[in-house]
C-alpha positions in Angstrom: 46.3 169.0 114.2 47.5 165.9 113.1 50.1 164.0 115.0 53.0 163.2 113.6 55.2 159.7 115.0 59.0 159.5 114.0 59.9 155.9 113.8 63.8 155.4 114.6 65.4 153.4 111.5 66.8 150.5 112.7 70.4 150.0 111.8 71.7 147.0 110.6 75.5 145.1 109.9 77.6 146.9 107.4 79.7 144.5 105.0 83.0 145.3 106.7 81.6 144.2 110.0 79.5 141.2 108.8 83.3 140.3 107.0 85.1 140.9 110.3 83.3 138.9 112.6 83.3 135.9 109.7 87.2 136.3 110.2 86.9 136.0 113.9 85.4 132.7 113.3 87.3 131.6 110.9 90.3 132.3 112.8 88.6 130.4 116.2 88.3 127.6 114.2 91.7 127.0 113.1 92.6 127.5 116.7 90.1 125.1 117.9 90.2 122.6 115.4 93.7 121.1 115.5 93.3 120.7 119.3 90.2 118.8 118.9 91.4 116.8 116.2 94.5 116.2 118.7 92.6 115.5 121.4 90.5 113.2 119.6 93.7 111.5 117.9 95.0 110.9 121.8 91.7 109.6 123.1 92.3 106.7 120.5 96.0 106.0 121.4 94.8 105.6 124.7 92.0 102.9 123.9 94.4 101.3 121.6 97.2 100.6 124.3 93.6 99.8 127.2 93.0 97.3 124.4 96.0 96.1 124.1 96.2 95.5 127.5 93.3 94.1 127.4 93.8 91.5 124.9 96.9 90.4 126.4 95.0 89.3 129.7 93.0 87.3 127.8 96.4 85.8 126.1 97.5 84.7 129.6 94.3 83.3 130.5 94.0 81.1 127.4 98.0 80.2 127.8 97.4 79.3 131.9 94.3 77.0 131.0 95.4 75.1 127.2 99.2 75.6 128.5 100.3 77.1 125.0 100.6 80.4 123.5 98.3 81.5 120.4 100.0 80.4 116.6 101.0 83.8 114.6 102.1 85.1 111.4 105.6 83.4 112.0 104.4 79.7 112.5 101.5 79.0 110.2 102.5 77.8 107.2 104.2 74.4 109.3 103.6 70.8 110.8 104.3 72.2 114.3 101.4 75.0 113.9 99.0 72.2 112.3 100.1 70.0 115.8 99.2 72.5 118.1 95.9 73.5 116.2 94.5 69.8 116.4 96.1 69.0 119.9 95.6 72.4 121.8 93.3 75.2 120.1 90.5 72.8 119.9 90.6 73.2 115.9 89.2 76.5 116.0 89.5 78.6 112.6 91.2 76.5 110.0 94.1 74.4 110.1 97.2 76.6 109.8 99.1 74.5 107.8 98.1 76.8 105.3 99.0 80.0 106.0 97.0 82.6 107.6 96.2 86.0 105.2 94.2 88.1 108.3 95.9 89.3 111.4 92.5 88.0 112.7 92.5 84.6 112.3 95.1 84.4 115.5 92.8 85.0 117.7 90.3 82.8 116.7 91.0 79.9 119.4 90.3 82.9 122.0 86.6 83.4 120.7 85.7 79.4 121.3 84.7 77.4 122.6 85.5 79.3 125.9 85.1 83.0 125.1 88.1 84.8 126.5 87.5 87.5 124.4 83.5 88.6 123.6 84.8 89.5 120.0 87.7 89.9 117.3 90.5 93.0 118.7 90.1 95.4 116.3 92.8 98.1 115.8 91.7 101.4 114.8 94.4 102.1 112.7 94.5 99.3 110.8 93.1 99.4 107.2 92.0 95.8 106.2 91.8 96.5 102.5 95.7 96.7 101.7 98.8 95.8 103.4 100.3 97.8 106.4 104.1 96.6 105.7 104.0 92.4 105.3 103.2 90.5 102.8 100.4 91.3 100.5 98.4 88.7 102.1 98.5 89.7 105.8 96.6 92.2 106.1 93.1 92.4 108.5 91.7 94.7 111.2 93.0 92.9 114.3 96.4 93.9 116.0 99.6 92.1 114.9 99.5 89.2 117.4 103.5 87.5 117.2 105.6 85.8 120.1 109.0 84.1 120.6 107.1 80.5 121.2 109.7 78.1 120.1 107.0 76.2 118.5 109.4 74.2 116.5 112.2 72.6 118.4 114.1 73.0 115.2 116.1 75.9 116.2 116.4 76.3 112.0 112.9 77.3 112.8 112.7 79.3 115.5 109.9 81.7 115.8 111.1 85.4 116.8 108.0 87.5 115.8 108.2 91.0 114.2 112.0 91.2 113.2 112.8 94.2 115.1 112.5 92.2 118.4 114.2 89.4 116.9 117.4 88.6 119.2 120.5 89.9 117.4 118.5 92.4 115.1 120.9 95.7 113.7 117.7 98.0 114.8 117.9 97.1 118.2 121.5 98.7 118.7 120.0 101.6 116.6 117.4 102.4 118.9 117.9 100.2 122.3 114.9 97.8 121.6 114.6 94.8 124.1 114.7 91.6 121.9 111.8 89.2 123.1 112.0 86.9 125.6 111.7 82.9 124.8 107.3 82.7 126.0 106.9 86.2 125.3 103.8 88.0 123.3 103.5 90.6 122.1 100.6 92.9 120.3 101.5 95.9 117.5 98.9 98.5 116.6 100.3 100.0 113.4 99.7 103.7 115.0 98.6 107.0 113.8 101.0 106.6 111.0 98.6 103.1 109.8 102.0 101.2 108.6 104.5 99.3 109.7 108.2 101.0 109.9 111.0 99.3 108.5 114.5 101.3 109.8 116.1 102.8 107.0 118.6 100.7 105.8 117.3 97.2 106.7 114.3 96.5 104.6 113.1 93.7 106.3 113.1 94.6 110.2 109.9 96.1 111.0 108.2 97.6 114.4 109.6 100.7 115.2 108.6 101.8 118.4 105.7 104.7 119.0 106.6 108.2 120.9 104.0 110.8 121.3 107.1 113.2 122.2 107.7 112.9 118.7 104.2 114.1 118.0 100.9 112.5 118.5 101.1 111.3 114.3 104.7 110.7 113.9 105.6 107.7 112.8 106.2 104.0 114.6 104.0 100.9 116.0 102.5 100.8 119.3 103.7 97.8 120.8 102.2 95.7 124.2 104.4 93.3 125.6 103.4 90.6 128.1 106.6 90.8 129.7 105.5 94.7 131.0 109.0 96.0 128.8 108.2 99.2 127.3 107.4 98.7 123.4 
C-alpha cells in the first residue's frame, strides 16, 4: 500500500492586507516625521543660542585684554574703524577702511594672534551664497556680530548696530524691544526663517525678535546680548 503525505499549503498575504499594512506605515510616518523633523529643528536652536553664548565670552575676553570691542558692519567703511584696526586688533584681517562684505571678517581679530575662539562662528541658518536682509554685499556664514561702541566720537556717527535696537527706533514701541546700551554687543542668528525681519511698515529696521511659542519656524532673529536682556 502506498503511503500517501498531505502537505499543508502554506498561505501567504493577500493584496488587501499587503495594502493595509503599507497604509499603517505610511500613516506612522507622517506621525513620526514632523516630530523628528521638530525635534531635530529644536536641537539646532538650542546650539545656536550655546554658541551664541559662547561667542560672546570670547567677546568679553578679547574686550577685558585689548580694552575695545570687535569693529562691525556699522563702522567699517571709516577712519575710526581703520584706527582701531592698526592701534588695537593687531591688523588682523584687512584694514576696514574698506568695507567688510562677510559677517565673518568681524571676528577675525578673535582667531589671532591669541586664539579666543579655535575657529570662525558659524550660524546654521545662514546661507552664505545670497543676502539674509542687508546689503547685497553682507552676506557670510558667521552670526551678525553689531554693538553700540561709539567708535566715533562724532555723535553724527554714532554706531547703534542692527536698527531695531537702535535707541529711539518706531519697532521698539511696537514690540517692547530694549534699545542697546552704550558698550553693549550683541550676536543675531537669522533663525529657522534664514532672513532678517524688517517690521512691516519700516523698511529699514531689521531684527525682530525669535519665539518658539510662535512656532519652532515662525519667523524673527535669535538675538544674544552681552548685557543678559532677553533678545
Amino acid at each position: 500500500m502506498k503511503t500517501i503525505r498531505l502537505f499543508k499549503r502554506s498561505k501567504g498575504f493577500t493584496l488587501i492586507e499587503l495594502l493595509i499594512v503599507i497604509a499603517i506605515i505610511l500613516i506612522l510616518i507622517a506621525i513620526a516625521l514632523p516630530n523628528f523633523l521638530e525635534a531635530q529643528q529644536r536641537a539646532k536652536i538650542a546650539n545656536v543660542r550655546a554658541g551664541m553664548r559662547g561667542i560672546g565670552t570670547a567677546i568679553e575676553a578679547f574686550r577685558t585684554e585689548r580694552g575695545v570691542l570687535l569693529i562691525d558692519f556699522w563702522d567699517d567703511g571709516t577712519a575710526a574703524a581703520s584706527e582701531r584696526w592698526r592701534t588695537k586688533l593687531a591688523m588682523i584681517g584687512r584694514n576696514p577702511i574698506v568695507p567688510y562684505t562677510t559677517f565673518e571678517e568681524c571676528y577675525y581679530p578673535l582667531t589671532s594672534p591669541a586664539a579666543y575662539l579655535t575657529s570662525l562662528p558659524i550660524d546654521p541658518f545662514n546661507d552664505p551664497s545670497r543676502s539674509v536682509g542687508f546689503s547685497a554685499n553682507e552676506k557670510g556664514l558667521a552670526y551678525i556680530y553689531f554693538d553700540n561702541d561709539v567708535l566715533d566720537p562724532n555723535p553724527a556717527n554714532s554706531d547703534h548696530g542692527v536698527e531695531y535696537y537702535a535707541p529711539g527706533g518706531p519697532g521698539q514701541v511696537l514690540f517692547g524691544a530694549v534699545p542697546l546700551k552704550i558698550e553693549e554687543f550683541a550676536l543675531l542668528s537669522v533663525g529657522p526663517d534664514r532672513f532678517i525681519e524688517r517690521i512691516n511698515g519700516y523698511s529699514t529696521i531689521r531684527g525682530i525678535p525669535y519665539s518658539p511659542t510662535n512656532g519652532t519656524n515662525s519667523i524673527g532673529d535669535m538675538v544674544f546680548r552681552s548685557s543678559g536682556i532677553p533678545g
